[in-house]
LUMLO-819577 format. One record per atom (N, C-alpha, C, O): residue number from 1; residue in one letter; atom name; y, x, z. Coordinates in steps of 0.001 Angstrom, whole numbers, plus 500000, padded with zeros to 6 digits. Each point is the difference from the previous one (the first is absolute). Layout:
! residues N
REC    i  aa  at      yy      xx      zz
REC  NUM   A  CA       Y       X       Z
...
This chain:
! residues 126
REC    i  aa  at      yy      xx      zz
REC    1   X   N  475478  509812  500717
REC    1   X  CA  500224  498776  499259
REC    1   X   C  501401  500054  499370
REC    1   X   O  500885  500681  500517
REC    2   X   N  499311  498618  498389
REC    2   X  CA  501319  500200  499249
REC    2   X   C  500686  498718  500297
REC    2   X   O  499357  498951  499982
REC    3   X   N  502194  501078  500350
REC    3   X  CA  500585  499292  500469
REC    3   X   C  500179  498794  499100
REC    3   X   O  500395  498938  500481
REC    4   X   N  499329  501187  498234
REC    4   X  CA  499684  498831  498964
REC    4   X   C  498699  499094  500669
REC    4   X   O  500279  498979  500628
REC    5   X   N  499076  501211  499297
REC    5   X  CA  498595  499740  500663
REC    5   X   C  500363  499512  501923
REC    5   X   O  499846  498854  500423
REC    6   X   N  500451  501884  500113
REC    6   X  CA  500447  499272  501298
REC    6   X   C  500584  498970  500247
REC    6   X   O  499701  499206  500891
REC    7   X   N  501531  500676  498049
REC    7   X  CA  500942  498864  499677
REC    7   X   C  499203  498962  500076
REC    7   X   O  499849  499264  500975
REC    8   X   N  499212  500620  497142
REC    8   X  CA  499814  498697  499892
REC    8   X   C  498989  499449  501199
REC    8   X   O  499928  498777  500114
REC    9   X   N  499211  502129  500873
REC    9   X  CA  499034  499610  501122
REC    9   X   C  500999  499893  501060
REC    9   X   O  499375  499673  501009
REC   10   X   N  502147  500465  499324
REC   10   X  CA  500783  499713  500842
REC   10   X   C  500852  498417  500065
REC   10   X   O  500534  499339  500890
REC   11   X   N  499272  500527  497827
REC   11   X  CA  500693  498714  499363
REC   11   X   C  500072  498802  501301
REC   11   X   O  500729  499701  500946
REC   12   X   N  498067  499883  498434
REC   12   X  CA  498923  499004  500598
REC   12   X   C  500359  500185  501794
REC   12   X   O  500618  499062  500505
REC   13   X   N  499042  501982  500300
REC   13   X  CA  500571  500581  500940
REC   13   X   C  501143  499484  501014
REC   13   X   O  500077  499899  501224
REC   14   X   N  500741  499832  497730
REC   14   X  CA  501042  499619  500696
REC   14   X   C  500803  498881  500585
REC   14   X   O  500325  499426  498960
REC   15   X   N  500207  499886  502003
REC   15   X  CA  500266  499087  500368
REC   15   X   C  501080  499634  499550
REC   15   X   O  500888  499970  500852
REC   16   X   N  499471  499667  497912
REC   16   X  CA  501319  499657  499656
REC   16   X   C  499757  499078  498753
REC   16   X   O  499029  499984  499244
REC   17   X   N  502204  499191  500741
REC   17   X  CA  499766  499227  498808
REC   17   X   C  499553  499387  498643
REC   17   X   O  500999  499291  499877
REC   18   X   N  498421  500489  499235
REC   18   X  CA  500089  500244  498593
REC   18   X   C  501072  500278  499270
REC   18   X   O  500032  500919  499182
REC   19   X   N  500586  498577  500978
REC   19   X  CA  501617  500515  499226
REC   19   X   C  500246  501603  500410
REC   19   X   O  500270  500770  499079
REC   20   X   N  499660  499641  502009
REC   20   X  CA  500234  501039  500766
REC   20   X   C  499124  501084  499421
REC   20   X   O  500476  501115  499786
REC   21   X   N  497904  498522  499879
REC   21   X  CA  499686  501029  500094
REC   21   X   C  499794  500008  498233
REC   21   X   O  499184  500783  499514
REC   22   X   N  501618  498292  499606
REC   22   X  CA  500167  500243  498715
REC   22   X   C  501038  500694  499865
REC   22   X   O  500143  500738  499025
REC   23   X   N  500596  499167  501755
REC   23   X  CA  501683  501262  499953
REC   23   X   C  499266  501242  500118
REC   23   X   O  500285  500906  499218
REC   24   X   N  498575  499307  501872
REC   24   X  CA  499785  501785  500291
REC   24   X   C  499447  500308  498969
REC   24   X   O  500321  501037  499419
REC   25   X   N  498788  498202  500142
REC   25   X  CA  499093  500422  498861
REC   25   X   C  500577  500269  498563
REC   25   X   O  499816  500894  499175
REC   26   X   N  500781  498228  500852
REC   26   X  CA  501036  500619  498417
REC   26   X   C  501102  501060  500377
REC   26   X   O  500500  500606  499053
REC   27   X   N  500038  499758  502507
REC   27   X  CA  500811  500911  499999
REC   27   X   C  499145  501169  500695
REC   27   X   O  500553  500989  500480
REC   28   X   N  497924  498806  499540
REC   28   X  CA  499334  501451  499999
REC   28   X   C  499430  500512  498603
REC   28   X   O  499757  501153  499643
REC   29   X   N  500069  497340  499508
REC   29   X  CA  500060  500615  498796
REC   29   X   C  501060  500570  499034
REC   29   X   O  499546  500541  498992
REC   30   X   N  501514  499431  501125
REC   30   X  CA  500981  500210  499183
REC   30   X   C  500823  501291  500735
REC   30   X   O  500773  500705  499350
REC   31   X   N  498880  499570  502504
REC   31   X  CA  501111  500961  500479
REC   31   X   C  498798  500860  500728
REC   31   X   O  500021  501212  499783
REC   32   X   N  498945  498280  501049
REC   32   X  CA  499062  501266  500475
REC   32   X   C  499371  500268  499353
REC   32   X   O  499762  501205  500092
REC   33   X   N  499367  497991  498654
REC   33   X  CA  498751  501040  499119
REC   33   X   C  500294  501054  499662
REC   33   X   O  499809  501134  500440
REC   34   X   N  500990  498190  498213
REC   34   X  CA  500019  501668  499785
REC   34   X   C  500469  501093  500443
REC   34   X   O  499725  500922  499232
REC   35   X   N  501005  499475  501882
REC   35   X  CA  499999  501226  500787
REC   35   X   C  498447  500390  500279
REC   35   X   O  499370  500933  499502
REC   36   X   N  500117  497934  501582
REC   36   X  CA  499025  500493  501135
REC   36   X   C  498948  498986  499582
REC   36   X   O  499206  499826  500924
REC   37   X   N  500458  499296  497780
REC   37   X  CA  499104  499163  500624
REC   37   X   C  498313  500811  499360
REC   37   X   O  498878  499493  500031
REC   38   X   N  501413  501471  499599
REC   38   X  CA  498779  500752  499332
REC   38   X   C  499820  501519  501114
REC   38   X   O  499396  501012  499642
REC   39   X   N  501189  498838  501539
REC   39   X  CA  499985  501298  500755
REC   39   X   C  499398  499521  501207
REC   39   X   O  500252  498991  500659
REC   40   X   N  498779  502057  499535
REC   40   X  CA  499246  499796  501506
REC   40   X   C  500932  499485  501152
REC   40   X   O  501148  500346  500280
REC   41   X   N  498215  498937  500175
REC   41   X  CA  500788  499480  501393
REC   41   X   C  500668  501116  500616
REC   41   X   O  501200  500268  499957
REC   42   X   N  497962  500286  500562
REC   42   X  CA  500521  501041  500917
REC   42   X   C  500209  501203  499250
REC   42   X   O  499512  500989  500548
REC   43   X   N  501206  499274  498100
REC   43   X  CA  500374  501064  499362
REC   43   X   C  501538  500134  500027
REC   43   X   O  500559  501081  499815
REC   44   X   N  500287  497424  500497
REC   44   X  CA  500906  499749  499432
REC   44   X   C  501051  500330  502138
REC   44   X   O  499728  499608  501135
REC   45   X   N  501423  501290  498250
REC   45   X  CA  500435  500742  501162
REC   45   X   C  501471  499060  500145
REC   45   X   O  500527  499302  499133
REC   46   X   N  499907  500946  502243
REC   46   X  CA  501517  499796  500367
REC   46   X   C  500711  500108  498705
REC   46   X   O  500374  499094  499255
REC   47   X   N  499752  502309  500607
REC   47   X  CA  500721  500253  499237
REC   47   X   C  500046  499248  498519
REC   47   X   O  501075  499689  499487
REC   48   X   N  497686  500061  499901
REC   48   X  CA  499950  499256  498859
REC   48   X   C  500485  498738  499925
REC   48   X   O  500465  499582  498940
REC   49   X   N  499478  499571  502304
REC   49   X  CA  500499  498849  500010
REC   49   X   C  501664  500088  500043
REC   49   X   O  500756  499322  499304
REC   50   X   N  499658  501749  501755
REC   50   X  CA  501216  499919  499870
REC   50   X   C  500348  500174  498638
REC   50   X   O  500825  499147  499673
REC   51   X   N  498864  501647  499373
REC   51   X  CA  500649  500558  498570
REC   51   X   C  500004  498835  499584
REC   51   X   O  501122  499503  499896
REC   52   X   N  497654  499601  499702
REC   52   X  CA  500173  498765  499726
REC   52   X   C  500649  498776  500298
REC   52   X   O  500128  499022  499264
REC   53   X   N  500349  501175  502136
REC   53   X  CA  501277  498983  500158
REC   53   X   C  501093  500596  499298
REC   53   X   O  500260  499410  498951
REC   54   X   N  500336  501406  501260
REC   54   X  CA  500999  500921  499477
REC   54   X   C  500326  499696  498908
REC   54   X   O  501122  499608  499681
REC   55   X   N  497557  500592  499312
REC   55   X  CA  500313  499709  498406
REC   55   X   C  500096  498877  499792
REC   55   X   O  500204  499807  498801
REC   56   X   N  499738  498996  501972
REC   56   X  CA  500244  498673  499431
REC   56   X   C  501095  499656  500784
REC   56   X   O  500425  500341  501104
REC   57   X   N  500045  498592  497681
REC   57   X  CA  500985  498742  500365
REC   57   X   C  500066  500093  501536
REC   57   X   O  498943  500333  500536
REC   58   X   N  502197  499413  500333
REC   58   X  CA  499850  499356  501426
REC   58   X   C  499583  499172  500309
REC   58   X   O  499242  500036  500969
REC   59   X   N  501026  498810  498383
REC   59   X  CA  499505  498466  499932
REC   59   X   C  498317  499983  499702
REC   59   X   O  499340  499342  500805
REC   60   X   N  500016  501258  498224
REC   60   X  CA  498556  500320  499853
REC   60   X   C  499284  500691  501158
REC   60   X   O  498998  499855  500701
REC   61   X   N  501931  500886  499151
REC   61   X  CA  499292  500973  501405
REC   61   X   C  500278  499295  501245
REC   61   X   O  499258  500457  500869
REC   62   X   N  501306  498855  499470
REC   62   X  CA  500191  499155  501404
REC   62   X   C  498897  498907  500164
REC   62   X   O  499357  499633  500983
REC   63   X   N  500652  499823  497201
REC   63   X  CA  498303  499048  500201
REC   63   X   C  498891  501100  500138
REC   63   X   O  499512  500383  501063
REC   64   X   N  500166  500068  497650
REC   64   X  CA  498870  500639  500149
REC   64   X   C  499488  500914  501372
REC   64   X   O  498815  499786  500252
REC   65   X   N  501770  501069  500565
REC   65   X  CA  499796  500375  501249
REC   65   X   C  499414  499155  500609
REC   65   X   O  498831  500322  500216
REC   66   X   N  501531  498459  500275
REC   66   X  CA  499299  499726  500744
REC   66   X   C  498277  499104  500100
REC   66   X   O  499372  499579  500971
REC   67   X   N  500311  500417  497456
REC   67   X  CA  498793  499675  499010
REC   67   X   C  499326  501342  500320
REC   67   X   O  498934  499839  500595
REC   68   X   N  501367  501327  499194
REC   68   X  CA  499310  501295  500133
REC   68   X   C  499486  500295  501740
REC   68   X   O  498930  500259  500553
REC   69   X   N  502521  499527  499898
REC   69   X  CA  499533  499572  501881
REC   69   X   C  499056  499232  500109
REC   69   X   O  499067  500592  500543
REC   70   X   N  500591  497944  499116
REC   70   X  CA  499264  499082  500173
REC   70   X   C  498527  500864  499099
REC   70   X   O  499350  498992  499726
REC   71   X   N  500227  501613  499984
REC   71   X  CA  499356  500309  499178
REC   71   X   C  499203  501289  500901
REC   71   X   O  498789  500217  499971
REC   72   X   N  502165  500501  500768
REC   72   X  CA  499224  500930  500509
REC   72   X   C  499648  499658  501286
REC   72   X   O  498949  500450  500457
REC   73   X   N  502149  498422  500577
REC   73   X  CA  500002  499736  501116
REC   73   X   C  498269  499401  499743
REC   73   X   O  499267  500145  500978
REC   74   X   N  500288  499396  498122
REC   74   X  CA  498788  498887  499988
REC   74   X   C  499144  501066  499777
REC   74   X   O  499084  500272  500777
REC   75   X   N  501175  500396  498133
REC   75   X  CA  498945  501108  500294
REC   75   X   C  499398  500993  501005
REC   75   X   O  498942  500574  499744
REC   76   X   N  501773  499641  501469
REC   76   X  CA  499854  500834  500951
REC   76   X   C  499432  498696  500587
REC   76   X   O  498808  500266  500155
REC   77   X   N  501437  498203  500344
REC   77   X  CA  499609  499555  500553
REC   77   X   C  498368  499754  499452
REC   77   X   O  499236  499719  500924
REC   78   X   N  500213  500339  497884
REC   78   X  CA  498686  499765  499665
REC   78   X   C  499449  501378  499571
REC   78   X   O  499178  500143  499095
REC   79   X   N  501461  501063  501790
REC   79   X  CA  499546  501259  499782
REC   79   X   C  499529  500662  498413
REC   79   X   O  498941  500590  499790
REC   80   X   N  502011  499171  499311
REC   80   X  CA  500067  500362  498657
REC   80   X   C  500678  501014  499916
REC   80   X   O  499396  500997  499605
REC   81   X   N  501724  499114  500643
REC   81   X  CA  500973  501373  500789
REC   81   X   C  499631  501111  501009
REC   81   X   O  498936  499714  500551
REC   82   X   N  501504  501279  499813
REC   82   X  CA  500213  500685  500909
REC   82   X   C  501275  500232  500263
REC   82   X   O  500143  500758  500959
REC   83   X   N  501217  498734  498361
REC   83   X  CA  501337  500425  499986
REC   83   X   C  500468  499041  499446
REC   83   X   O  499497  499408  499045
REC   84   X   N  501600  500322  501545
REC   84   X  CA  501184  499010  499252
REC   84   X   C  500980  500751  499524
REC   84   X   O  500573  500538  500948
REC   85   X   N  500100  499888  497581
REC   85   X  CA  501212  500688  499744
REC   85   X   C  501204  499727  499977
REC   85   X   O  501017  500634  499717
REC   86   X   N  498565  497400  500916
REC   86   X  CA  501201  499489  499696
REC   86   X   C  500961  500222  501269
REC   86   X   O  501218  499829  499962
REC   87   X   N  498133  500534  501042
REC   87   X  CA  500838  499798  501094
REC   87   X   C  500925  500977  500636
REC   87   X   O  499621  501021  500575
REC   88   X   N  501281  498704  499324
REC   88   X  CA  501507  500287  500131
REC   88   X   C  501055  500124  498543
REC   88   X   O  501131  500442  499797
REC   89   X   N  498009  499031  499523
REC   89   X  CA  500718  499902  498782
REC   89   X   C  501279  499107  499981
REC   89   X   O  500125  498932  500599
REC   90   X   N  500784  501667  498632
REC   90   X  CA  501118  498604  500152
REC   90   X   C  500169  499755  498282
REC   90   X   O  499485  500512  499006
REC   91   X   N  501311  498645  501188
REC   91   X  CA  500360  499247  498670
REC   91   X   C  501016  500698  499156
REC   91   X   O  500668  500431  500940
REC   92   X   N  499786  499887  498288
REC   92   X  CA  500940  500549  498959
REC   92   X   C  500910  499040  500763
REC   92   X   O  499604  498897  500378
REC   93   X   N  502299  501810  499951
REC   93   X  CA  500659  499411  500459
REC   93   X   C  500436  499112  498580
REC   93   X   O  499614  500215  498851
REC   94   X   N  501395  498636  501674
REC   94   X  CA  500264  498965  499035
REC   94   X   C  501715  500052  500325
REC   94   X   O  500370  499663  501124
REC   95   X   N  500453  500689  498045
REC   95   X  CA  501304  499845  499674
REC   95   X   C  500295  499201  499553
REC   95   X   O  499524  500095  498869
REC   96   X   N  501102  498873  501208
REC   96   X  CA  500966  498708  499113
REC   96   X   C  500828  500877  499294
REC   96   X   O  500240  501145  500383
REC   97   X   N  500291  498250  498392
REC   97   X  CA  501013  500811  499292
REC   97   X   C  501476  499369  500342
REC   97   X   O  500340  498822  499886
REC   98   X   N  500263  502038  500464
REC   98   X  CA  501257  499945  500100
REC   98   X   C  500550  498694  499216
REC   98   X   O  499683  499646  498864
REC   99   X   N  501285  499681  502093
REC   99   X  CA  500698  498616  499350
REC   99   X   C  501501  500054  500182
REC   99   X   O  500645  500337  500993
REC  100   X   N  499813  499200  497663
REC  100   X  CA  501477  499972  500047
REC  100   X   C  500803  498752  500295
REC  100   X   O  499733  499147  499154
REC  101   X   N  501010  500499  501591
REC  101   X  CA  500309  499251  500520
REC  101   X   C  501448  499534  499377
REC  101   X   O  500799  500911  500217
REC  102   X   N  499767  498105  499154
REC  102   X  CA  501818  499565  499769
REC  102   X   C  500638  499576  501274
REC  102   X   O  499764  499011  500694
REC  103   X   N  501126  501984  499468
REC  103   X  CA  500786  499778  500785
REC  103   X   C  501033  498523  500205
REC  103   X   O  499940  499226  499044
REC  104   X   N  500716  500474  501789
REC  104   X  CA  500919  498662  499735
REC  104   X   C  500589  500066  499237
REC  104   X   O  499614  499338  499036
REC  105   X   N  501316  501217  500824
REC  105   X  CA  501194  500770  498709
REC  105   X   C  499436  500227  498890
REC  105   X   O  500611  499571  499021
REC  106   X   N  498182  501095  500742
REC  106   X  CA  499186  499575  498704
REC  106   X   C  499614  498637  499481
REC  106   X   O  500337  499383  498989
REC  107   X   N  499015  500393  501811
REC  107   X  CA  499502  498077  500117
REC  107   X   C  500918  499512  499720
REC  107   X   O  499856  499109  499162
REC  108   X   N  501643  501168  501361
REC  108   X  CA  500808  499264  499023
REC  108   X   C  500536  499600  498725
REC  108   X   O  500392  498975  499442
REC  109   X   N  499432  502539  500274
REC  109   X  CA  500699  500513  498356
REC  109   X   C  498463  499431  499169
REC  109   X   O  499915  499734  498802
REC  110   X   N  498971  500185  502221
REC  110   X  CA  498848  499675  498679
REC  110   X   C  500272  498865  499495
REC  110   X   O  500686  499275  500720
REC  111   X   N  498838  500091  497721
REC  111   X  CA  499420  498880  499701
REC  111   X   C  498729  499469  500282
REC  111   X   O  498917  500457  499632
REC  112   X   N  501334  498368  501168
REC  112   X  CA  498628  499591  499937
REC  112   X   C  499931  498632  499158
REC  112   X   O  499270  499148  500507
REC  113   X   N  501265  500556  498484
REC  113   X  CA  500061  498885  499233
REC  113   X   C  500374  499049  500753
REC  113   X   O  500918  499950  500818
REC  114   X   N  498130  499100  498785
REC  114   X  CA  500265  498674  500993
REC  114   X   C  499705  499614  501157
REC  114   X   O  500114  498849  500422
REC  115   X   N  499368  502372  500334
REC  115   X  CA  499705  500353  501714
REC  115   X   C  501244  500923  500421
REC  115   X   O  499814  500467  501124
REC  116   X   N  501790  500057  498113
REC  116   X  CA  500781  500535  500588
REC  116   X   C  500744  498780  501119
REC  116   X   O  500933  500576  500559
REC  117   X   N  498970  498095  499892
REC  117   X  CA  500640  499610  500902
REC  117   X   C  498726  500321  501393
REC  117   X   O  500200  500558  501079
REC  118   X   N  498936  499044  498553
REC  118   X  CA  499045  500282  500969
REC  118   X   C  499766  501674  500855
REC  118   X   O  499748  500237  501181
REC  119   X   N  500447  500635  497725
REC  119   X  CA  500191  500961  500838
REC  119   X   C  501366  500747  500671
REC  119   X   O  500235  500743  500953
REC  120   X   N  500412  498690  498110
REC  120   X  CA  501426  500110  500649
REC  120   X   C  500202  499140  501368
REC  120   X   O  501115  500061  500518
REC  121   X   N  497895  499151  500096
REC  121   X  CA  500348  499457  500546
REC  121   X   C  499252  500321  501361
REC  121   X   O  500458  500027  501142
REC  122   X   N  497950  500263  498288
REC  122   X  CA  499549  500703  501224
REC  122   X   C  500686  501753  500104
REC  122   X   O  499760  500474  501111
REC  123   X   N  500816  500253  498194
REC  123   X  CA  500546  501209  499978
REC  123   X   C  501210  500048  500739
REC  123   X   O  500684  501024  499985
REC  124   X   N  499676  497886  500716
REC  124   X  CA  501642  500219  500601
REC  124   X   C  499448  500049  501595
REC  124   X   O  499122  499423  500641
REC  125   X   N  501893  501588  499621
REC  125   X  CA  499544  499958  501719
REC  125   X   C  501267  499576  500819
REC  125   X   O  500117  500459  501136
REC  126   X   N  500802  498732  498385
REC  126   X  CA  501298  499996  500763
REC  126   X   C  499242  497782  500371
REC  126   X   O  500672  499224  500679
């Protein structure tokens, strides 16, 4: 069975909200189809899923994972599967970008227009 086809008979399936299960469904349409949603259930390996976290966004890949989990966990439970690829998969790590911070002595020399008494004022530590 093709995981397009499992989906929409998994939908229904599931115990979760309407709102909830309008988030999976537009983020299996827009982040799992097209990889996997035209590939046999059980064609699709560890390894493929990992490549596919990999190549996406962190933030995408942190949702979508666990839509693809929910997807196979249900399938092994209604014997559609023989294998889950998702499992031990992890998420693409997520880095914040580096933040620069003004020092006191900066904060001072800045302008802040008509907020320089206000921060001059929380900026003093004596």
């Amino acid at each position: 069975m093709l995981l397009g086809i499992w989906s929409e008979q998994c939908w229904p399936l599931l115990s979760v909200r309407a709102k909830t299960l309008t988030v999976y469904q537009s983020k299996y349409k827009n982040w799992i189809a097209p990889t996997f949603g035209q590939r046999e259930i059980d064609t699709v390996t560890r390894r493929d899923v990992q490549a596919w976290i990999l190549s996406m966004e962190a933030v995408k890949g942190k949702e979508a994972l666990p839509i693809l989990k929910t997807l196979y966990r249900e399938a092994l439970a209604y014997q559609i599967a023989e294998n889950n690829p998702t499992l031990g998969i992890r998420k693409k790590p997520y880095s914040s970008p580096a933040r620069e911070f003004l020092t006191w002595c900066e904060l001072d020399l800045f302008d802040f227009g008509s907020y320089n008494n206000l921060f001059r004022f929380c900026g003093r530590g004596d």
